[in-house]
VOBA-1610 file (N, C-alpha, C; in pm, whole numbers, padded with zeros to 5 digits, always signed):
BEGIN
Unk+01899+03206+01186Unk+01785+03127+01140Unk+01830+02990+01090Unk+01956+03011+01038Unk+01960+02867+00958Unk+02050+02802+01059Unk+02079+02857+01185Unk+02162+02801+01280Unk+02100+02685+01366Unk+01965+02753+01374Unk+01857+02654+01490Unk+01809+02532+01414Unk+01841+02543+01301Unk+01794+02413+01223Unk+01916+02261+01232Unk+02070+02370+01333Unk+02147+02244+01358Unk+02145+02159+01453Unk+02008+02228+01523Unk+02007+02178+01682Unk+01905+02017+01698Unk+01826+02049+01626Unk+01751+01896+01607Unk+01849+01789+01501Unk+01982+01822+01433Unk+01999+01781+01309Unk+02135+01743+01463Unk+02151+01780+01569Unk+02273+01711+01663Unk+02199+01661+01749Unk+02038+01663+01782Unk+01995+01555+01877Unk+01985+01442+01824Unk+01967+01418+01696Unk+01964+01285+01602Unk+02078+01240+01597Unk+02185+01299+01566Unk+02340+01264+01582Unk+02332+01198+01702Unk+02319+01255+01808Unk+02356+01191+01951Unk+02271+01071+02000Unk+02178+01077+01915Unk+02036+00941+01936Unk+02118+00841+01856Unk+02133+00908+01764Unk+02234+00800+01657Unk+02335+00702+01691Unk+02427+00768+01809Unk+02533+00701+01871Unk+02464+00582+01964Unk+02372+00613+01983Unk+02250+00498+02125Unk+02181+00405+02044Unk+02192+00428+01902Unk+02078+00323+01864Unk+02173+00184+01815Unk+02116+00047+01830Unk+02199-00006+01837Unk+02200-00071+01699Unk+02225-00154+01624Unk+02215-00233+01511Unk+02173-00346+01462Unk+02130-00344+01364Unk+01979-00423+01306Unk+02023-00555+01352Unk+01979-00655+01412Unk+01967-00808+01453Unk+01998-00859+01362Unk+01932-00823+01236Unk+01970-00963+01119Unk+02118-00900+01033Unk+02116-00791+01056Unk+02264-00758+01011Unk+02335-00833+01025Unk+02363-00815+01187Unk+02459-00886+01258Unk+02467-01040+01266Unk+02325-01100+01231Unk+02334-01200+01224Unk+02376-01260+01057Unk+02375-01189+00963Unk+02431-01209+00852Unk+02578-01208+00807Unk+02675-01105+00874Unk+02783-01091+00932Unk+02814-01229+01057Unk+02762-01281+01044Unk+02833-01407+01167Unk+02837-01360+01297Unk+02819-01211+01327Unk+02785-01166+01470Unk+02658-01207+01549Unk+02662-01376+01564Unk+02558-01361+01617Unk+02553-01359+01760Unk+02640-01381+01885Unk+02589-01363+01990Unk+02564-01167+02033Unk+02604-01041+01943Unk+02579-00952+01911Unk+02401-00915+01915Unk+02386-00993+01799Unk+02241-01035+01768Unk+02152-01081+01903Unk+02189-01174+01925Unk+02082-01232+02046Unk+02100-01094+02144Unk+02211-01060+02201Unk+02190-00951+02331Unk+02108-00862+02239Unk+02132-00815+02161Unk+02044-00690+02120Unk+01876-00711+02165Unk+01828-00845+02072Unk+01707-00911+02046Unk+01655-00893+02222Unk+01741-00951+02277Unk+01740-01023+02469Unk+01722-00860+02517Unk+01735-00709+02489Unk+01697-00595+02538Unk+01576-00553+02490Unk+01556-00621+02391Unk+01382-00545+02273Unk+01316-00652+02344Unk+01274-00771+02329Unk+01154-00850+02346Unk+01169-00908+02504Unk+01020-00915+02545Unk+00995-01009+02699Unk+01092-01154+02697Unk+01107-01178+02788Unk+01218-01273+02810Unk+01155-01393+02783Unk+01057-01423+02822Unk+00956-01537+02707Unk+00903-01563+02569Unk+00997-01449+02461Unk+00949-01450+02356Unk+01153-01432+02324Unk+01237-01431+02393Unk+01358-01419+02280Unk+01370-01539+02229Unk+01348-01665+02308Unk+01397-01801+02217Unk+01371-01785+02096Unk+01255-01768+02102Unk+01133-01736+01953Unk+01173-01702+01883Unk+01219-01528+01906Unk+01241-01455+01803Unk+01442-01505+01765Unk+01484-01565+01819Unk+01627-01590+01779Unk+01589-01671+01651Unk+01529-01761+01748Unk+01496-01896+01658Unk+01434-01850+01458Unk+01328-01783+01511Unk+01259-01736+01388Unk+01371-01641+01323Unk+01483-01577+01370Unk+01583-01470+01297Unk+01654-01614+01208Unk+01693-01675+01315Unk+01798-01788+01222Unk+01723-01858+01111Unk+01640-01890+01113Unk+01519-01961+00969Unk+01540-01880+00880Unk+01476-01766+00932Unk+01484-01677+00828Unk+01601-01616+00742Unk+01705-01583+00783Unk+01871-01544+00752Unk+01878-01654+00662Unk+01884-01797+00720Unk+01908-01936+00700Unk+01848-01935+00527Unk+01686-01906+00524Unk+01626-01958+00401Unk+01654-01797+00293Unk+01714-01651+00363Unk+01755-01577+00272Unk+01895-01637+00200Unk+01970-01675+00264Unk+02099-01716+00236Unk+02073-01847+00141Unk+01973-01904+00145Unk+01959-02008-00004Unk+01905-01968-00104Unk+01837-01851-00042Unk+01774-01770-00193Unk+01858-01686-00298Unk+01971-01635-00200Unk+02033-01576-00266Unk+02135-01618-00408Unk+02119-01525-00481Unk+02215-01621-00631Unk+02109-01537-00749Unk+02128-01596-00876Unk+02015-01555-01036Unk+01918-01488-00984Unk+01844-01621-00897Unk+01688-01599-00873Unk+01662-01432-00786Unk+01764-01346-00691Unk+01754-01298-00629Unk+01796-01166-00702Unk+01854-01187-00796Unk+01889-01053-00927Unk+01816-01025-01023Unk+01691-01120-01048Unk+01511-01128-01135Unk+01450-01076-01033Unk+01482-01079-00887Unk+01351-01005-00839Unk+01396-00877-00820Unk+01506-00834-00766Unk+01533-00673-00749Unk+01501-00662-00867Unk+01535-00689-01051Unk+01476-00586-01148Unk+01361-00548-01119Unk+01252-00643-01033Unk+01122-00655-01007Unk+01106-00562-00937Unk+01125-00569-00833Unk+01138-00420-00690Unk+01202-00287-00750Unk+01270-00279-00839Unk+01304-00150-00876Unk+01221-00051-00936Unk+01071-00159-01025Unk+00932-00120-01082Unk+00903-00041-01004Unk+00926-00042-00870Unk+00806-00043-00770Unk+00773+00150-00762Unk+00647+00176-00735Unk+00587+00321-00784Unk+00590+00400-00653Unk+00629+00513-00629Unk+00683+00561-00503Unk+00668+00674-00489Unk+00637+00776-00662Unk+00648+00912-00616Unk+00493+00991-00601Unk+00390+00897-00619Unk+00272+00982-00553Unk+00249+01063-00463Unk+00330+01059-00398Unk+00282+01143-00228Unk+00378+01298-00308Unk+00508+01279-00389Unk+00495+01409-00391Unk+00385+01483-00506Unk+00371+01399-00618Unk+00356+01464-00721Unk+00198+01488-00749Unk+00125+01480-00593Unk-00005+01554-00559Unk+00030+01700-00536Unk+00144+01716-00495Unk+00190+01857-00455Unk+00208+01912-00348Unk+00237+01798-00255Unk+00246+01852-00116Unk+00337+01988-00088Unk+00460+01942-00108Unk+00588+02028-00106Unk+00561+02172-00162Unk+00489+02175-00252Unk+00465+02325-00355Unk+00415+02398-00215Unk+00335+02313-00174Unk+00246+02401-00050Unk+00302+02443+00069Unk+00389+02343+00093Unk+00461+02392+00205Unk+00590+02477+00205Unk+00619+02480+00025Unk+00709+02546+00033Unk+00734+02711-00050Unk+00533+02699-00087Unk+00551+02766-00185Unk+00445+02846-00088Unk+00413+02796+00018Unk+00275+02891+00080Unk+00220+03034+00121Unk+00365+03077+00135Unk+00327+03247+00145Unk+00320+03287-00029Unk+00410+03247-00110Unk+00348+03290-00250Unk+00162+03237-00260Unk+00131+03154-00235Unk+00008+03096-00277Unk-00087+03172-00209Unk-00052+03230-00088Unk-00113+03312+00004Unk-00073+03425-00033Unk-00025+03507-00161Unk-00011+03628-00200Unk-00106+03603-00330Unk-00096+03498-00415Unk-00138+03483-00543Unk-00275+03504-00533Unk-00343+03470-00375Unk-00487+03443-00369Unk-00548+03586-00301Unk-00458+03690-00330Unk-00454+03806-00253Unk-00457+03896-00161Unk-00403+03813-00048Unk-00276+03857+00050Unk-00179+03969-00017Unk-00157+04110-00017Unk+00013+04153-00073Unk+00077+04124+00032Unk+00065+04198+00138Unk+00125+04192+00270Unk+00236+04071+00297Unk+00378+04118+00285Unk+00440+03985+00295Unk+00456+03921+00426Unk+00420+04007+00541Unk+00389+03971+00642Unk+00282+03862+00715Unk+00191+03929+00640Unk+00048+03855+00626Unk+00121+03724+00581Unk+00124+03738+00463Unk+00119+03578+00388Unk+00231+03473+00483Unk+00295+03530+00572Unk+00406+03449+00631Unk+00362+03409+00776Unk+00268+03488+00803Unk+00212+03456+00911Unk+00102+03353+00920Unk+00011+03377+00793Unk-00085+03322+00747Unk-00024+03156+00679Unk+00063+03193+00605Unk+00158+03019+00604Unk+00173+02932+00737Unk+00228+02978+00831Unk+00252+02951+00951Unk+00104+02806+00993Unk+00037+02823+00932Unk-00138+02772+00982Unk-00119+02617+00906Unk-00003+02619+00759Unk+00016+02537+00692Unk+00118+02458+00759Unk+00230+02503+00816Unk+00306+02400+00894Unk+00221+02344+01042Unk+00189+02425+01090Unk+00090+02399+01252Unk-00017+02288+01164Unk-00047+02267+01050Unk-00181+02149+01058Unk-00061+02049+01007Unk+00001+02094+00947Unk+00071+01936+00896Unk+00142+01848+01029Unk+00174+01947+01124Unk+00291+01899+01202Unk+00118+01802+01287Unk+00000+01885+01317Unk-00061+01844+01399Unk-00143+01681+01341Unk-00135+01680+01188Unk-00227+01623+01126Unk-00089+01428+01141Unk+00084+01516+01129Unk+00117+01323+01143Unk+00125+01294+01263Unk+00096+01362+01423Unk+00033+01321+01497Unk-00078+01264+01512Unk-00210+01337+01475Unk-00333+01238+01459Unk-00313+01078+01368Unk-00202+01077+01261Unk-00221+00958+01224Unk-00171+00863+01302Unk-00079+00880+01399Unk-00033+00793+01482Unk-00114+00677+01522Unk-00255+00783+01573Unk-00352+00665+01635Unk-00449+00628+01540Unk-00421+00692+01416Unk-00555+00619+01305Unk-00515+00512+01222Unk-00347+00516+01192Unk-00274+00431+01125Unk-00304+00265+01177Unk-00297+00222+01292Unk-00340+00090+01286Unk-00455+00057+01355Unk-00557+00156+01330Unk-00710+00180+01391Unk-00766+00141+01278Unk-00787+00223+01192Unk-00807+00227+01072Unk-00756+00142+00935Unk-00619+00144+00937Unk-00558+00080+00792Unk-00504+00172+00707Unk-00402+00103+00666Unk-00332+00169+00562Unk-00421+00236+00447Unk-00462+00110+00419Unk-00515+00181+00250Unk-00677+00267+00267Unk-00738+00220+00352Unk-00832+00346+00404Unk-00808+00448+00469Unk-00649+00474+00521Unk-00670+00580+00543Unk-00580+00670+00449Unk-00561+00585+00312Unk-00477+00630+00164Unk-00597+00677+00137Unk-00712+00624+00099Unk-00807+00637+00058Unk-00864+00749+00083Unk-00984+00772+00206Unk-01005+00923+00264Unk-00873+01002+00222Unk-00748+01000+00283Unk-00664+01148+00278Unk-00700+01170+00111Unk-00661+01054+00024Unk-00632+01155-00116Unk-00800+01185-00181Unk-00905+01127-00099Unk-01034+01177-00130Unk-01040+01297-00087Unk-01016+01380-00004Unk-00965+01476+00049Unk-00879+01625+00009Unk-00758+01539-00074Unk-00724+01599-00149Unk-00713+01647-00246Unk-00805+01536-00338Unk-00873+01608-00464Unk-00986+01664-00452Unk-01097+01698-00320Unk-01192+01777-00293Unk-01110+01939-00283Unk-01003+01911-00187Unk-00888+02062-00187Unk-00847+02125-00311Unk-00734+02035-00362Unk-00758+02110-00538Unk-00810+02149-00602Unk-00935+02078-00640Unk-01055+02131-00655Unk-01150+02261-00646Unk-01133+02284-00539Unk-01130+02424-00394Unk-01066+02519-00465Unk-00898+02510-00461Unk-00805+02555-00503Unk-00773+02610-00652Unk-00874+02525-00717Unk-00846+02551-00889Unk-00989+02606-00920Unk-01090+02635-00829Unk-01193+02694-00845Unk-01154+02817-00804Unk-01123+02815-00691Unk-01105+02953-00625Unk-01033+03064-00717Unk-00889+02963-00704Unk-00786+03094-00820Unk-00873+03143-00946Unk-00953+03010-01000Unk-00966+03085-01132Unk-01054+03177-01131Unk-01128+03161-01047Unk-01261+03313-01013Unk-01181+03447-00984Unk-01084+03388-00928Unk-00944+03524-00869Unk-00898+03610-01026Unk-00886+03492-01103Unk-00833+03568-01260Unk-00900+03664-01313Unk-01059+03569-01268Unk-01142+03613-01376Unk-01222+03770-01337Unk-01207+03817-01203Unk-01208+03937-01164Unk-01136+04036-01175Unk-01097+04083-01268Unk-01008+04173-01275Unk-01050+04347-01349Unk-01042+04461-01286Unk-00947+04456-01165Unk-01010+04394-01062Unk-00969+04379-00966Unk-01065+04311-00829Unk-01036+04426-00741Unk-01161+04416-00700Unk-01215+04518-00580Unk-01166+04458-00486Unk-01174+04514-00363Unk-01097+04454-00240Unk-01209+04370-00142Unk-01372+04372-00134Unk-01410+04307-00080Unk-01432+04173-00152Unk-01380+04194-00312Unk-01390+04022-00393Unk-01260+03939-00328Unk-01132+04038-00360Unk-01008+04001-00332Unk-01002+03973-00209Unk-01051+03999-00081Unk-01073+03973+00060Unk-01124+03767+00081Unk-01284+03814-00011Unk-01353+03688-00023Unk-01279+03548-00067Unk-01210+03606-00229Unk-01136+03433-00254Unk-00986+03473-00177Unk-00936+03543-00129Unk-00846+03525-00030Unk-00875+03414+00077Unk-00960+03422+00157Unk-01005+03334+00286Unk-01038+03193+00239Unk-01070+03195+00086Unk-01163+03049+00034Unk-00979+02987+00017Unk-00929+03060-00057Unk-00831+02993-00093Unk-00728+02872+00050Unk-00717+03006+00139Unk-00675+02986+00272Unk-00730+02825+00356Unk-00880+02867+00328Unk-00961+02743+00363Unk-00926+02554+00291Unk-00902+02608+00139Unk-00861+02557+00074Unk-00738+02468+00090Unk-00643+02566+00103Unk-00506+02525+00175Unk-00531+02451+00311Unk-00595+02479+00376Unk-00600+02441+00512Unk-00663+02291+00488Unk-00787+02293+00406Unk-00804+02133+00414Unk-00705+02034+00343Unk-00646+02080+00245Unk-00554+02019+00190Unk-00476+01948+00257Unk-00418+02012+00373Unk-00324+01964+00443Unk-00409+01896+00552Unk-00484+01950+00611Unk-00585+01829+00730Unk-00571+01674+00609Unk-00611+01711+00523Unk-00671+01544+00428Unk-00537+01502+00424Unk-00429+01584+00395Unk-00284+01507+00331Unk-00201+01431+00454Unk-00194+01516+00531Unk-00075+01448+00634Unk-00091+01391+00716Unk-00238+01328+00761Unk-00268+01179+00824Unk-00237+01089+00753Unk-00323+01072+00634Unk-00287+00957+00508Unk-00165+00962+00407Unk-00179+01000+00304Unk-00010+01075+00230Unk+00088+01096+00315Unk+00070+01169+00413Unk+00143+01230+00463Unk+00284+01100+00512Unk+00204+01001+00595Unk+00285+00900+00660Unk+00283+00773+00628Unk+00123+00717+00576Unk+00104+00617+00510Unk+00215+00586+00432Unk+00202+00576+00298Unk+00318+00567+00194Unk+00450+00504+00250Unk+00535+00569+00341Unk+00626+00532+00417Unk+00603+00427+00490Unk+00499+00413+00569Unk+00460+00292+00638Unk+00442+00140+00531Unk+00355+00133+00442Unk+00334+00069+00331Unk+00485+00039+00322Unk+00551+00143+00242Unk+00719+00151+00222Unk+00786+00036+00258Unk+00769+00023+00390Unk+00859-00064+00479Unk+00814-00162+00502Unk+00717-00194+00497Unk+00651-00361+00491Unk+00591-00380+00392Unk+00642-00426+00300Unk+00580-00459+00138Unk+00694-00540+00086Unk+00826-00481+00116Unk+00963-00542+00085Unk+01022-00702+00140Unk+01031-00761+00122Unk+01071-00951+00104Unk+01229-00871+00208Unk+01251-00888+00338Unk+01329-00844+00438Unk+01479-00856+00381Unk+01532-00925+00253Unk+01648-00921+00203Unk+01662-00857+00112Unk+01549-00714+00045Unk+01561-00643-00019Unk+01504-00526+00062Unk+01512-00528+00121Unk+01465-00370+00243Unk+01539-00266+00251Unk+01652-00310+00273Unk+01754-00177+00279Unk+01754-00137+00156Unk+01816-00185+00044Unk+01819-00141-00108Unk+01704-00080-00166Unk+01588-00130-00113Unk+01432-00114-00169Unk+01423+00044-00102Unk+01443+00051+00038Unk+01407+00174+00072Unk+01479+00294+00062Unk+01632+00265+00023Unk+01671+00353-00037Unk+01664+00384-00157Unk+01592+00296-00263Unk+01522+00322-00398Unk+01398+00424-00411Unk+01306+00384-00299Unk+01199+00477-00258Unk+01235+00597-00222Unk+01337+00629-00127Unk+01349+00768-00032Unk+01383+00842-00246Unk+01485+00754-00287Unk+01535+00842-00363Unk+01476+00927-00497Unk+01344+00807-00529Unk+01271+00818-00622Unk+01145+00947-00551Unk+01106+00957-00422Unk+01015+01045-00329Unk+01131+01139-00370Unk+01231+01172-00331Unk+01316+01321-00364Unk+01331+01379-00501Unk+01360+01286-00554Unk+01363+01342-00725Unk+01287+01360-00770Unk+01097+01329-00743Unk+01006+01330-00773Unk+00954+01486-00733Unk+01015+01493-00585Unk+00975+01631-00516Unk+01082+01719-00553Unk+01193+01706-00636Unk+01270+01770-00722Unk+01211+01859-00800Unk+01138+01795-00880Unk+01080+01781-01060Unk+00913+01916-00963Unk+00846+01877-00906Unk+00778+01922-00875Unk+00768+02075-00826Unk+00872+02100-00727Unk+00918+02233-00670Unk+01018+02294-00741Unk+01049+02262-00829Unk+01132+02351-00959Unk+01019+02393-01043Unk+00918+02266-01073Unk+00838+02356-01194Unk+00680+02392-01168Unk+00687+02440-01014Unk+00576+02503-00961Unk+00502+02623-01004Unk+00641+02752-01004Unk+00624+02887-01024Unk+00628+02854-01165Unk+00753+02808-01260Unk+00701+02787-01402Unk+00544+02773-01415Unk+00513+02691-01405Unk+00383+02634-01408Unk+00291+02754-01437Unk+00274+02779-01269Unk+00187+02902-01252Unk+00206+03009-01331Unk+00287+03069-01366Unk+00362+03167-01497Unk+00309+03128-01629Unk+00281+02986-01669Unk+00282+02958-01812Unk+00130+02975-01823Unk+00068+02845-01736Unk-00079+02846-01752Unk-00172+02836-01652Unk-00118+02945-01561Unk-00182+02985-01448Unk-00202+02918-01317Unk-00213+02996-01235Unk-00245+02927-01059Unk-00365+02762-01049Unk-00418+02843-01141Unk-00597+02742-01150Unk-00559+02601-01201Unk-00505+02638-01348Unk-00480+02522-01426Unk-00342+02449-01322Unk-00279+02501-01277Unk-00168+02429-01196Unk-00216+02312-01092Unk-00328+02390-01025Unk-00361+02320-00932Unk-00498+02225-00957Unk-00490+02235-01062Unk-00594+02110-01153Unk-00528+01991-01180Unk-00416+02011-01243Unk-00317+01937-01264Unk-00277+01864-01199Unk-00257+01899-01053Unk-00229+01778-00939Unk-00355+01741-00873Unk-00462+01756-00917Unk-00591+01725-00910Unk-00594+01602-00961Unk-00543+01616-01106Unk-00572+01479-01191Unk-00472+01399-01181Unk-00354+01414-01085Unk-00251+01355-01069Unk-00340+01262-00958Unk-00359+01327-00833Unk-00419+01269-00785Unk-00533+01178-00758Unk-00610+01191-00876Unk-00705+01078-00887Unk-00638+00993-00932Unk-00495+00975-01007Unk-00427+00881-01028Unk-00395+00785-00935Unk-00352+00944-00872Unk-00303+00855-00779Unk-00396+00731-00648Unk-00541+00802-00663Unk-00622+00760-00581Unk-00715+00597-00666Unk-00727+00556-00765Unk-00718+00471-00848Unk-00575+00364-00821Unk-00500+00443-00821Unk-00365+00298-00815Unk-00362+00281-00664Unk-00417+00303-00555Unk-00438+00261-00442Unk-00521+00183-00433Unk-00687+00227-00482Unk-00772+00083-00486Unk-00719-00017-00588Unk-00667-00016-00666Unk-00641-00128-00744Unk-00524-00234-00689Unk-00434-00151-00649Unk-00256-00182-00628Unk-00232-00261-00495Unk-00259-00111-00414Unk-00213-00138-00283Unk-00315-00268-00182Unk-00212-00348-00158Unk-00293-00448-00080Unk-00292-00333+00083Unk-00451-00393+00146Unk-00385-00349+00330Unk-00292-00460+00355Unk-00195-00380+00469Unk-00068-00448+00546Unk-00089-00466+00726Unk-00249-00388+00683Unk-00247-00387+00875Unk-00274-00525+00900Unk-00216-00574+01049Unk-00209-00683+01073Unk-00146-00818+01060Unk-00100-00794+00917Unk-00027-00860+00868Unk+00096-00896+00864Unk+00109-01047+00906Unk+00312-01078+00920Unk+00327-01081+00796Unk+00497-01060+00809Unk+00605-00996+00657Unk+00550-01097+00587Unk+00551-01254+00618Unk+00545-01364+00532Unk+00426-01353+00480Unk+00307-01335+00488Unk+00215-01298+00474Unk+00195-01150+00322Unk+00258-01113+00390Unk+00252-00994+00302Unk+00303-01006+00151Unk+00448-01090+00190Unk+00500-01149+00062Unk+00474-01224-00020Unk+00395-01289+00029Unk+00288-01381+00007Unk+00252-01321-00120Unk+00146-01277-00017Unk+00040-01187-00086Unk+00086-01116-00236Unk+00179-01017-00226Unk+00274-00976-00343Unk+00237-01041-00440Unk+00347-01193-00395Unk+00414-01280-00520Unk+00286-01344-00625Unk+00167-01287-00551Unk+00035-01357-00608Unk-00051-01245-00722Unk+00035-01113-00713Unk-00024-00999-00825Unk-00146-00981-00840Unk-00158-01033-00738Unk-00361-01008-00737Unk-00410-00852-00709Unk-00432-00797-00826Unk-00523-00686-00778Unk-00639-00672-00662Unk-00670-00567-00599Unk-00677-00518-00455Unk-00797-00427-00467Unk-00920-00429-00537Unk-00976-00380-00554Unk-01066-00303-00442Unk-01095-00428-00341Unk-01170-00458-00221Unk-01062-00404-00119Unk-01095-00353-00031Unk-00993-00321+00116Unk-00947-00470+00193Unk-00813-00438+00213Unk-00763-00646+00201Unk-00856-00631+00379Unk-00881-00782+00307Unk-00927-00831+00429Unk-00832-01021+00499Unk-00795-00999+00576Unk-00756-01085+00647Unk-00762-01261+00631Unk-00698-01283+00535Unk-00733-01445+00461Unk-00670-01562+00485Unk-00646-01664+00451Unk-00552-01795+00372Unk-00535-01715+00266Unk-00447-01757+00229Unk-00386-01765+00112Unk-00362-01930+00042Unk-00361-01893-00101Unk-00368-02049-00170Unk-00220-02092-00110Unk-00200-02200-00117Unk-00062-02286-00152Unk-00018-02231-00314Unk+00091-02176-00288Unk+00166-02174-00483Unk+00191-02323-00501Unk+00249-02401-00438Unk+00273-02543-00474Unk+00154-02622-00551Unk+00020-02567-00461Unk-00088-02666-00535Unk-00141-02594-00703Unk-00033-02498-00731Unk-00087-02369-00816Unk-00036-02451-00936Unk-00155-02472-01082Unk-00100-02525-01216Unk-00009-02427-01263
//
């Protein structure tokens, strides 16, 4: 079992050896005729001048930025808020799902493992569907719906269990009934989560960052998303043990309206939008109340 999990973990290895290396790397390193062939295999042959041209500006005006001014803004980027997507609770579910599917009264450990099975098949099916909704739609609307979504599920979830408590003993056609609600429960959870949450976040992730803090930035994110989903899947079963299934899953209920609040406020949309643009946008701290819509931006120069 834990053998077949090396077989996708050596097709990436071997993709790994084919993929070639980042353009502006190389062009930061002084490798630049490296750079251009790479660029000269990705873009139509009527757009490499362009994009050389636009790599060298750009390298060009990172390399004057760099110095003081460029060690005030990483403290700045290190602010940056990252662990929402776990600490709605995705992971508990996917990793906790045949327990959750016993708690809701499933015994059958069979059952509940089979019945989990429904939780990986929607997630895997749900970051396919975002593929084509992600720049149909928009980032932050489709942040929006998923975690509307997901606090309708919790919800579900922290109703259901607690009716589960409050039957006791439970007869088997009650225990049957919030069995299936719960199930249902679970099931939308994950339809709402892993179009939006699910991939969004990451997308956002990677274009929000000023391109000379990207690498550092996103390994700040991956690391702050793991430790976050650390903290979470350690103190799941605690949880549920101290103050129950219901109250647990209330809890990332109200996490999640948090979390669904610092999206309308925070998150600007990125669809459409070039990097410069985006950074722009940033350096201007303008809350985002409205779904971004496509603008000018002021001049900072003409700014008192």
């Amino acid at each position: 079992m834990l053998g077949v999990a090396g077989i996708p973990a050596l097709l990436q290895f071997i993709l790994m050896l084919l993929l070639p290396e980042s353009p502006r790397w190389l062009y930061r390193k002084g490798r630049e005729e490296e750079a251009q062939a790479i660029l000269r295999k990705v873009y139509p042959a009527h757009e490499v001048e362009t994009e050389i041209r636009d790599l060298k500006e750009s390298v060009d005006k990172e390399i004057e930025e760099e110095g003081s001014s460029e060690k005030i803004n990483l403290v700045k980027l290190l602010k940056t808020r990252t662990v929402f997507q776990q600490f709605v609770g995705i992971n508990t579910v996917m990793y906790y799902s045949p327990t959750i599917v016993q708690l809701s009264g499933f015994a059958s450990n069979r059952t509940a493992l089979l019945l989990s099975l429904v939780t990986s098949g929607l997630n895997a099916a749900g970051s396919i569907v975002s593929i084509y909704f992600i720049d149909r739609t928009g980032r932050k609307k489709l942040l929006v719906i998923s975690l509307s979504g997901v606090i309708l599920s919790l919800g579900v979830l922290s109703a259901v269990f607690h009716e589960t408590t409050s039957h006791s003993p439970m007869v088997s056609a009650v225990e049957t009934k919030f069995g299936w609600l719960a199930l249902v429960g679970l099931a939308l959870y994950i339809i709402f989560f892993s179009p939006g949450m699910g991939t969004a976040p990451w997308i956002v992730n990677s274009e929000i960052y000023p391109l000379r803090f990207r690498g550092v930035c996103g390994g700040i994110a991956a690391t702050a998303n793991w430790i976050s989903n650390l903290i979470v899947a350690q103190s799941f079963l605690s949880l549920t043990q101290a103050i129950g299934t219901s109250w647990t899953f209330l809890i990332f209920g109200v996490i999640s309206v948090a979390a669904l609040l610092f999206v309308l406020i925070f998150v600007p949309e990125t669809k459409g939008l070039p990097i410069e643009e985006i950074e722009k946008m940033l350096e201007l701290r303008a809350l985002h109340f409205k779904f971004w819509e496509k603008r000018s931006l002021p001049d900072k120069s003409q700014s008192v």
